[in-house]
N, C-alpha and C positions, 0 to 999 in steps of 0.2 A: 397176571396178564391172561386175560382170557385165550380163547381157540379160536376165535375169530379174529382176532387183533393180533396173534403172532401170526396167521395166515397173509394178512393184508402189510403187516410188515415185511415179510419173505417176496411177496411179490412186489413192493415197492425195492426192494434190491434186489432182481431180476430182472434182466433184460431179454424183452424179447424178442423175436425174429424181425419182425414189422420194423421195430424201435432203431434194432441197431441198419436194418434197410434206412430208415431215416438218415443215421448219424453218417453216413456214408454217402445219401445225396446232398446232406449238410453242409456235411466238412471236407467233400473229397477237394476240393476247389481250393477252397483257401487254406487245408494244411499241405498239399500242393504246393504252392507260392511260398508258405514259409517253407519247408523244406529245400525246393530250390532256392531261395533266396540265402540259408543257411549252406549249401552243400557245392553249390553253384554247377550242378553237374545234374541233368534231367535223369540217368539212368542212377544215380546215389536217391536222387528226392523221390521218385516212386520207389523206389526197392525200401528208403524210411516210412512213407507214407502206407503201404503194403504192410510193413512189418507192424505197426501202429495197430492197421486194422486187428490183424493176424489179434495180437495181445489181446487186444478188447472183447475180439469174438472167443477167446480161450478163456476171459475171465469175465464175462456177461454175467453170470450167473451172480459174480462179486459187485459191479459196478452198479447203478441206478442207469438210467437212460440219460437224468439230469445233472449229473457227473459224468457222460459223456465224449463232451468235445474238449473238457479241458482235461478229461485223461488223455487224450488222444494227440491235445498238442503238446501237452507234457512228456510222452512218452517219444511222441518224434523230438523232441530237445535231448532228451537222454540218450536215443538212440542215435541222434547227430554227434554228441556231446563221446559219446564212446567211440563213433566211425572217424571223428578229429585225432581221439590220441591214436586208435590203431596206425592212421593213415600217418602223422604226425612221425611215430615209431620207425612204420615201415619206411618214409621219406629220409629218415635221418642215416636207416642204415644204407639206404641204396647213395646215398651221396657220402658218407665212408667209402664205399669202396668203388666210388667213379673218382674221389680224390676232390673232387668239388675244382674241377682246375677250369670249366667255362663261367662268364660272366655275362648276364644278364642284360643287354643294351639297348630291350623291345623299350621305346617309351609307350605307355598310352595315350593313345589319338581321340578314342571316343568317352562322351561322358559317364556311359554306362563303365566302362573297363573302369573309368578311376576311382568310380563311387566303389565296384567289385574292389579292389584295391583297396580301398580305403577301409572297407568291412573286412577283407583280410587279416589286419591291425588288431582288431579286436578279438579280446577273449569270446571263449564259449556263451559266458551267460549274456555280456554285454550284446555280441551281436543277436541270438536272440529276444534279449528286451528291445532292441532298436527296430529288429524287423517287425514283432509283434509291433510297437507302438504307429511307426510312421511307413509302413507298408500295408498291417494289416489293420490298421486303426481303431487298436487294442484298447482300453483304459485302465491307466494303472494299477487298477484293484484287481479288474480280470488279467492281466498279467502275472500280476501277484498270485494269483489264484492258478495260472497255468507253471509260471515257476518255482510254486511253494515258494515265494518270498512276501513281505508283508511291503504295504505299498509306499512307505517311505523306501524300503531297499530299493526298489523298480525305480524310486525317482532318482536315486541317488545313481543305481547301475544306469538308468539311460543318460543322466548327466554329466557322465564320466564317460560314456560311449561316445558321446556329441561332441564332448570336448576334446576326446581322441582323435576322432572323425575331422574336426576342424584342426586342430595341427597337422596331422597328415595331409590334408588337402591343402591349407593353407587361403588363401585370400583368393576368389572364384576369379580374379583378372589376372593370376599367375598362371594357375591350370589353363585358360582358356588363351 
């Protein structure tokens, strides 16, 4: 390999300053929306979205430019994915020692709250593939491609989300 052609290699996997300003008026938007759509909490989804950037600009020098956005929404799914078990963790030990002795009896009134409810239900990766797919209007492949899964897994994780998602809600003239 010549000295010209490892140069131009080296700068195709360098990111630079301009590039990652790009990936930032990009993506700040819609990994935004899946972050809250996963965290369901505004001050959780910027402090992911933040953390995401953070990574990328620490490892710029690793990533391509065209690699990216799906490190970025990959990295907010892991970083979701790790703030679930902590929170997960810390929820189970603070309800040990409240004794867990009150009961729940808010019903949900609006459509938003039961759909939230209803993605509750779901695991980690599944509500990720759901949001990607029918919030952010993903395609299987680039899905696949944001959760290192290959794109029968994606069809398989969102059909097993949906059909989750429909037992828990049940038939739309019950809910309503």
């Amino acid at each position: 390999m010549g000295c010209v052609t490892i140069l131009n290699f080296i700068r195709l996997l360098k990111m630079e300053r301009f590039q990652y300003n790009q990936l930032v008026n990009n993506c700040s938007d819609g990994l935004y929306r899946y972050a809250l759509k996963l965290t369901g909490s505004e001050q959780h989804a910027q402090d992911l979205v933040q953390d995401a950037f953070e990574k990328i600009w620490i490892k710029r020098n690793e990533i391509s430019y065209e690699k990216g956005k799906s490190y970025l929404f990959r990295t907010v799914h892991h970083l979701f994915v790790d703030f679930y078990r902590r929170s997960k963790i810390i929820r189970f030990e603070s309800e040990d020692a409240v004794n867990n002795t009150q009961t729940n009896t808010a019903i949900p009134v609006d459509l938003n709250e039961i759909i939230e409810n209803a993605l509750k239900q779901l695991n980690e990766l599944q509500k990720s593939a759901i949001l990607l797919r029918d919030y952010e209007g993903y395609s299987y492949e680039e899905i696949g491609q944001l959760l290192d899964l290959s794109e029968a897994q994606v069809k398989v994780t969102i059909f097993r989300a949906r059909k989750k998602l429909k037992e828990f809600i049940g038939k739309i003239e019950t809910v309503l």
